[in-house]
C-alpha positions in Angstrom: 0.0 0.0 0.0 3.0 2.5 0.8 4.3 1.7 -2.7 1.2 2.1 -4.0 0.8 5.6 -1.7 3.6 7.1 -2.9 3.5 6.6 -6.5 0.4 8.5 -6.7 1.6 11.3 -4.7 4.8 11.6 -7.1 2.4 11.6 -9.6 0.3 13.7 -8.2 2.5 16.7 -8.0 2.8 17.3 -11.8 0.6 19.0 -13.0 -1.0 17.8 -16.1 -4.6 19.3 -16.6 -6.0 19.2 -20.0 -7.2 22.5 -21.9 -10.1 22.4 -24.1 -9.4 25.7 -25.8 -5.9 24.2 -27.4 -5.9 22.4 -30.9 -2.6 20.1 -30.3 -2.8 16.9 -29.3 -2.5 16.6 -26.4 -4.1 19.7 -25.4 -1.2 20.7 -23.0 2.9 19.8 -23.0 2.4 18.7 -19.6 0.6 15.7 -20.4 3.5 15.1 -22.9 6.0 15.4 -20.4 4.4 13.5 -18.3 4.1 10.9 -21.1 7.4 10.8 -21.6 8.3 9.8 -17.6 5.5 6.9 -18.0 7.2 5.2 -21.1 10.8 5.2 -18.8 9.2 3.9 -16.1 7.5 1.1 -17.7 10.8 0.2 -19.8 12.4 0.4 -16.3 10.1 -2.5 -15.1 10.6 -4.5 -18.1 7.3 -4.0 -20.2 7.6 -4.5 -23.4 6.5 -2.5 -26.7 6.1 0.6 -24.6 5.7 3.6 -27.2 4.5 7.0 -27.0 2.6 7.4 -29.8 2.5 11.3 -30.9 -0.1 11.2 -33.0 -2.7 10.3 -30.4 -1.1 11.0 -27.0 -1.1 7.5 -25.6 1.4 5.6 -24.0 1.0 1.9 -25.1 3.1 -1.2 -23.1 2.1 -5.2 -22.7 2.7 -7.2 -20.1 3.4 -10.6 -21.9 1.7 -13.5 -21.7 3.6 -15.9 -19.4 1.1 -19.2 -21.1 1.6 -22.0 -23.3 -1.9 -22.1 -24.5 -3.9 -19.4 -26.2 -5.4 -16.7 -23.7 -7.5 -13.8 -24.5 -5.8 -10.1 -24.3 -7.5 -7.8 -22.1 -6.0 -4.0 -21.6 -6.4 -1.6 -19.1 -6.9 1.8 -19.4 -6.2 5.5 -17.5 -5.8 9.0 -18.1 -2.8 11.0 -17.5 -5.2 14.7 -17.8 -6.8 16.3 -14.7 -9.8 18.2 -14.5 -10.3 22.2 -15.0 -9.8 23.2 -11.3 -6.6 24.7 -10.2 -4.0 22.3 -10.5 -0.8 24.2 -10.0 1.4 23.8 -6.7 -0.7 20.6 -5.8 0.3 19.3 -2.4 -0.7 16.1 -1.4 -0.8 15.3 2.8 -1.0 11.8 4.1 -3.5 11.0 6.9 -2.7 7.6 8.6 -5.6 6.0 10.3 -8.3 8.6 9.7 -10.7 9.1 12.9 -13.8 10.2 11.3 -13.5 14.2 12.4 -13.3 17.4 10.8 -10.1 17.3 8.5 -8.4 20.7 8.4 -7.1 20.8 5.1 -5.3 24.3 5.2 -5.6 26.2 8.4 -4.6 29.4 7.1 -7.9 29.5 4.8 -9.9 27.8 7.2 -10.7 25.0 4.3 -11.9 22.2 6.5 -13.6 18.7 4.8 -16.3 17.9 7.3 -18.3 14.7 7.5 -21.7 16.9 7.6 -20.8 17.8 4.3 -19.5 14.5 3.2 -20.9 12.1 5.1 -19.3 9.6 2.6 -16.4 10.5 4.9 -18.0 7.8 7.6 -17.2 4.9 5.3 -13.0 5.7 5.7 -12.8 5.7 9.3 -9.4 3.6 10.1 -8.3 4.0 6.4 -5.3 6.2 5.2 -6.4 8.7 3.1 -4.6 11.0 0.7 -5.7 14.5 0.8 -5.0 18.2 -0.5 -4.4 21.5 1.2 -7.4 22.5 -0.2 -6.4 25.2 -2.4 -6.2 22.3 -5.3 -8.0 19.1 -6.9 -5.7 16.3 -6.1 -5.2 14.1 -9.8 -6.3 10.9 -8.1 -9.0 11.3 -10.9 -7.1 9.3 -12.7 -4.0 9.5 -11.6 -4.7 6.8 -8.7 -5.6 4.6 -11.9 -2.2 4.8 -13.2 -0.7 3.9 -10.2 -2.9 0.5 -9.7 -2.4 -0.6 -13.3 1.1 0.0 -12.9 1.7 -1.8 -9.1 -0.2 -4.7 -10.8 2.2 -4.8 -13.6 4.9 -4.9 -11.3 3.6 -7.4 -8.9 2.7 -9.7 -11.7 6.1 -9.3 -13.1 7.7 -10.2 -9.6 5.4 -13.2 -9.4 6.0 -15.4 -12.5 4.4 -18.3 -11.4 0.8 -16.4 -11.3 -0.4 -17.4 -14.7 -1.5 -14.8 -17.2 -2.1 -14.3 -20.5 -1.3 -11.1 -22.3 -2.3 -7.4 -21.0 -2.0 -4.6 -22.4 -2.5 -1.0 -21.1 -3.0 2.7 -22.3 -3.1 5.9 -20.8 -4.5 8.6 -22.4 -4.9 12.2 -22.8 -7.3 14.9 -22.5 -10.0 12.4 -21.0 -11.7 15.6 -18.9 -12.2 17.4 -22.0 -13.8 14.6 -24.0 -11.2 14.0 -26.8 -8.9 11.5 -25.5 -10.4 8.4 -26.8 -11.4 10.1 -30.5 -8.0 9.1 -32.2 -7.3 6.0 -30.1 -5.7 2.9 -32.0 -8.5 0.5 -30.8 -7.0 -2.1 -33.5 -3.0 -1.2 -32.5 -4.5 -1.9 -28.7 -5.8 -5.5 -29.3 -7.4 -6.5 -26.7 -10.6 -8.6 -27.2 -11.8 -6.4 -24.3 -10.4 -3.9 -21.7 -11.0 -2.0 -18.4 -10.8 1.8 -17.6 -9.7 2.0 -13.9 -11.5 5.9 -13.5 -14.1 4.9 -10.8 -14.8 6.1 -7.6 -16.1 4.0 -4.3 -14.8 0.5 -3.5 -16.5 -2.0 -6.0 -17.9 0.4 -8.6 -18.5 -1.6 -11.5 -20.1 0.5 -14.6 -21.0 -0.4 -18.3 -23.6 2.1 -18.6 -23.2 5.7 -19.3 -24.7 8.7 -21.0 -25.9 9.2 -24.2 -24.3 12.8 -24.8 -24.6 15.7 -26.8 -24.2 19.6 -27.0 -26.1 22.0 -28.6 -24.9 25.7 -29.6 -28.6 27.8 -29.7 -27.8 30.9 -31.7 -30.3 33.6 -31.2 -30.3 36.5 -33.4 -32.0 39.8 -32.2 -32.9 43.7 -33.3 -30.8 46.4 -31.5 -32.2 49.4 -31.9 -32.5 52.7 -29.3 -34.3 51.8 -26.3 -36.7 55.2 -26.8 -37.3 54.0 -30.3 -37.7 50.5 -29.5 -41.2 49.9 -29.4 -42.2 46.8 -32.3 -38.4 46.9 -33.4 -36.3 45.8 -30.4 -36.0 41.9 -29.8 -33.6 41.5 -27.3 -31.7 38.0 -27.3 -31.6 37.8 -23.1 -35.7 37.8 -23.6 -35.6 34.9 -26.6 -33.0 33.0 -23.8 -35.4 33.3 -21.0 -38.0 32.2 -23.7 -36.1 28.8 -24.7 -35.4 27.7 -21.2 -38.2 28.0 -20.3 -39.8 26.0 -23.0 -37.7 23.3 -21.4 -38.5 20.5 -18.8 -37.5 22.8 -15.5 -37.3 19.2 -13.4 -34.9 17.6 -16.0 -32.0 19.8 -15.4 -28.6 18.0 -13.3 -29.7 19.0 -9.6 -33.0 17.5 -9.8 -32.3 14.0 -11.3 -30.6 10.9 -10.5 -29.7 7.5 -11.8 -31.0 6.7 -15.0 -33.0 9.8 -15.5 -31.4 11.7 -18.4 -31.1 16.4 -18.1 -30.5 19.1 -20.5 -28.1 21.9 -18.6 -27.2 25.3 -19.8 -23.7 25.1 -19.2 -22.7 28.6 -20.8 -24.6 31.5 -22.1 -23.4 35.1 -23.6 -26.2 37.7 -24.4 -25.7 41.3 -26.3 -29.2 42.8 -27.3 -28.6 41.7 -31.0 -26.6 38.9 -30.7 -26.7 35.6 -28.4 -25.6 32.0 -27.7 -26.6 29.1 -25.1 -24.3 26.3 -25.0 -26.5 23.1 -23.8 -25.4 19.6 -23.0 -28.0 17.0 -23.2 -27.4 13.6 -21.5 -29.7 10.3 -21.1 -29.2 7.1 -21.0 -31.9 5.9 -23.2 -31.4 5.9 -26.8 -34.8 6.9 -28.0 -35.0 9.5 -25.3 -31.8 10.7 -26.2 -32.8 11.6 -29.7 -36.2 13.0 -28.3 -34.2 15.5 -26.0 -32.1 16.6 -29.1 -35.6 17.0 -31.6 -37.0 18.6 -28.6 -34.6 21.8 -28.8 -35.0 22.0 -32.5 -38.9 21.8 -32.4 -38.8 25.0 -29.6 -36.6 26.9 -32.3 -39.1 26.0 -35.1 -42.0 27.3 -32.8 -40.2 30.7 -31.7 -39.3 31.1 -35.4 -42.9 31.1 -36.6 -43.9 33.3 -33.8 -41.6 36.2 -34.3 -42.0 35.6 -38.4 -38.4 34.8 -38.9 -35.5 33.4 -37.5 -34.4 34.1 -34.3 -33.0 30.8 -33.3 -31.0 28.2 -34.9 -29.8 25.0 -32.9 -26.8 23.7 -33.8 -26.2 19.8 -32.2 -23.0 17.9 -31.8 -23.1 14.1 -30.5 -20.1 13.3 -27.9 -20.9 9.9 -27.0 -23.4 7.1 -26.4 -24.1 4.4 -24.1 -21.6 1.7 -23.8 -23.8 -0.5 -22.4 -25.4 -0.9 -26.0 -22.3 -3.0 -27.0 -21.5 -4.5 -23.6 -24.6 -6.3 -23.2 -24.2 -8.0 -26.6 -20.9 -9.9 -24.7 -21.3 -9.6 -20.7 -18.2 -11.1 -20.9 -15.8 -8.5 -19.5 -18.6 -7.5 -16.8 -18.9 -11.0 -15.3 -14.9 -11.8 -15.5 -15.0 -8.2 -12.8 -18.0 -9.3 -10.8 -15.7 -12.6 -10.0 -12.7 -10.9 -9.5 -14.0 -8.6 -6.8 -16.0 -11.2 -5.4 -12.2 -13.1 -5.3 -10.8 -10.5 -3.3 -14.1 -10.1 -1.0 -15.6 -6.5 -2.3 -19.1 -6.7 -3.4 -19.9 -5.5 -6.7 -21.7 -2.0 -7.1 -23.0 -1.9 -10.5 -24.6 1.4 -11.4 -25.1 4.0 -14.2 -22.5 6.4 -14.8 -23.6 9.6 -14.8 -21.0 10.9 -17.0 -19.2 9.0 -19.6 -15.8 7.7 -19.5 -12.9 6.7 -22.5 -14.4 3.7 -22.2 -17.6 4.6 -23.6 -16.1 5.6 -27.1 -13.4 2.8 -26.7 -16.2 0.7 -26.5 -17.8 1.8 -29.9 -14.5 1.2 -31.7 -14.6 -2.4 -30.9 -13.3 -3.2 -27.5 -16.0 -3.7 -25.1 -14.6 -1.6 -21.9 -16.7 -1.1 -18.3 -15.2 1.0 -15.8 -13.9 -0.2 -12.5 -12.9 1.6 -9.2 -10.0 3.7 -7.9 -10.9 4.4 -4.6 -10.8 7.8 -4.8 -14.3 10.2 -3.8 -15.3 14.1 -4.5 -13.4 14.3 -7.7 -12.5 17.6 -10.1 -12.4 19.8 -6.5 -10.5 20.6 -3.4 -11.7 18.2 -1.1 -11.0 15.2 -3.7 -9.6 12.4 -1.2 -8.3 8.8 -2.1 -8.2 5.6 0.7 -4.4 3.7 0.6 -6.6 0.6 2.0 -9.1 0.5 -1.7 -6.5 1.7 -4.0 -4.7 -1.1 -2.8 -8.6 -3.6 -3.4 -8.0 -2.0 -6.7 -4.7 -3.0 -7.5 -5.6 -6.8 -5.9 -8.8 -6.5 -8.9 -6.8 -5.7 -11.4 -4.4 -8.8 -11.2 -7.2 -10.9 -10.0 -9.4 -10.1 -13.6 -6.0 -11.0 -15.1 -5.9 -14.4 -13.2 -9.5 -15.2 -13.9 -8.9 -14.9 -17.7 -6.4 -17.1 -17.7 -8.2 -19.3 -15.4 -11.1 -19.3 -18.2 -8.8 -20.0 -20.9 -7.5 -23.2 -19.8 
């Protein structure tokens, strides 16, 4: 576990988030840097075919299969990005043996993580947690990933006589903007089906996500003089008002849960003549999904014929879709992880994701990949925190879904 402790912490410390405003790929050198430290350190442990592959931003190495006979190849997957909250100067702090009080994470500021507002905080009493000082997010999203795929290369490599078959493993870019997965080499991977180790709690186990898209609404007002205005003036902040409102106000992020799908205004910029809303439109059903989308263009149609002429144009953009449309054609890679965890005693928590993952475009290209645990919580912010004891359950998971394929091989 100290191992394990430490190597996220030295990982931790670089800063490496993603930006979406940049056009390289990846979006920031630091990712490339850090790219660049991950492909010596895995030629250091004796991986082989470890490349950095410029065109995509992944870092590629296998573990080779140690078998006679014929054994699938599975791969595991993590990102190397970190989410748009200030992640300069991080500072991780160790807390042995946590005993379920107030933790001060920076005194100075009076930032304190308290279990009434995290009662999820309850569940770690006794563990060692990693923490920040509260003036950053911490990376264990998903840089507590890394670590585990890596410690269970290493042990596996330390412990020839486990058998295994061949494994191979990628981390990414740019996951917390979306583009990560677009230009991965899903054939160059080949794995028959693969992991993404990006989850949360102890035993989170996911194959379904969000169907996701955005939509750019474009209004397009009169400016005129305000004491001239009267039957000229259309001002776009009135046609915004007019559009939400036209909208389902209960199916918006902080009023659903689980599989019910939300449309959120994420952005929105307003002059009198000229206007944009920036939606994003999530559900997991398909046939919803495409309702939510014909929804926004039907309430542009309908203002349009009101006003006599365009004031609205919807403009959508599909991200990603449900991976649990091609998982459940081959349950396969879901019921190998179910065993696993139940090998190493952690009960399976299979749930939605609300969100998507790599995975979930990985998925599409051909290689079936659910998401599994880190064993980090309250990820993308300050009081982000990851338990030694579960990243360690999630380094044990990892080699035992290795052992189990080999196991159903033979």
């Amino acid at each position: 576990m100290q191992q394990l402790i430490q190597r996220l912490i030295r990982y931790a410390k670089i800063d490496t988030r993603s930006d979406e405003t940049s056009n390289t790929i990846p979006t920031t050198q630091s990712q490339v840097d850090f790219a660049m430290m991950l492909v010596q350190e895995l030629t250091d442990i004796g991986l082989s075919d470890v490349a950095y592959n410029k065109d995509n931003g992944f870092v590629t190495a296998t573990l080779p299969s140690n078998m006679e006979q014929e054994v699938d190849t599975i791969g595991f997957i993590a990102h190397m990005d970190t989410a748009d909250f200030n992640s300069k100067n991080i500072k991780p702090r160790v807390i042995e043996s946590y005993d379920g009080k107030d933790i001060v994470l920076n005194e100075k500021e009076n930032i304190v993580m308290s279990p009434d507002m995290f009662p999820n905080l309850s569940d770690y009493i006794d563990h060692t947690l990693i923490v920040t000082d509260g003036l950053t997010l911490l990376g264990a999203d998903d840089k507590a990933g890394i670590s585990e795929i890596i410690e269970a290369m290493i042990y596996l490599s330390e412990h020839p006589e486990i058998p295994h078959g061949k494994v191979r493993i990628a981390f990414g870019p740019d996951e917390e903007i979306g583009q990560g997965a677009d230009n991965f080499d899903a054939q160059g991977f080949g794995a028959k089906f693969a992991y993404t180790v990006d989850g949360s709690r102890l035993g989170e186990l996911e194959y379904e996500c969000f169907n996701a898209a955005s939509a750019v609404v474009t209004l397009t007002g009169v400016s005129v003089h305000p004491g001239t205005a009267k039957d000229k003036m259309i001002n776009t902040s009135k046609l915004a008002f007019e559009f939400d409102q036209q909208l389902p106000q209960d199916e918006v992020p902080e009023k659903t849960e689980g599989y019910e799908g939300f449309y959120l205004l994420h952005d929105m910029e307003n002059t009198i003549g000229h206007g944009k809303m920036i939606y994003i439109i999530r559900d997991h059903d398909r046939v919803k999904f495409e309702a939510r989308k014909q929804h926004l263009l039907d309430i542009a149609h309908k203002m349009n014929e009101s006003y006599g002429q365009e004031v609205v144009s919807v403009t959508l953009s599909d991200s990603y879709y449900n991976m649990a449309e091609i998982i459940k054609q081959d349950m396969t890679p879901v019921n190998v992880a179910k065993e696993a965890m139940k090998n190493c005693g952690i009960e399976p928590v299979i749930q939605p994701i609300r969100g998507g993952t790599d995975g979930s475009k990985i998925s599409y290209m051909g290689i079936p990949t659910p998401n599994i645990f880190t064993g980090g919580e309250n990820f993308h912010g300050q009081y982000e925190f990851v338990s030694g004891q579960n990243m360690l359950k999630a380094k044990e998971t990892i080699v035992e879904i290795i052992k189990v394929v080999a196991t159903q091989n033979t």
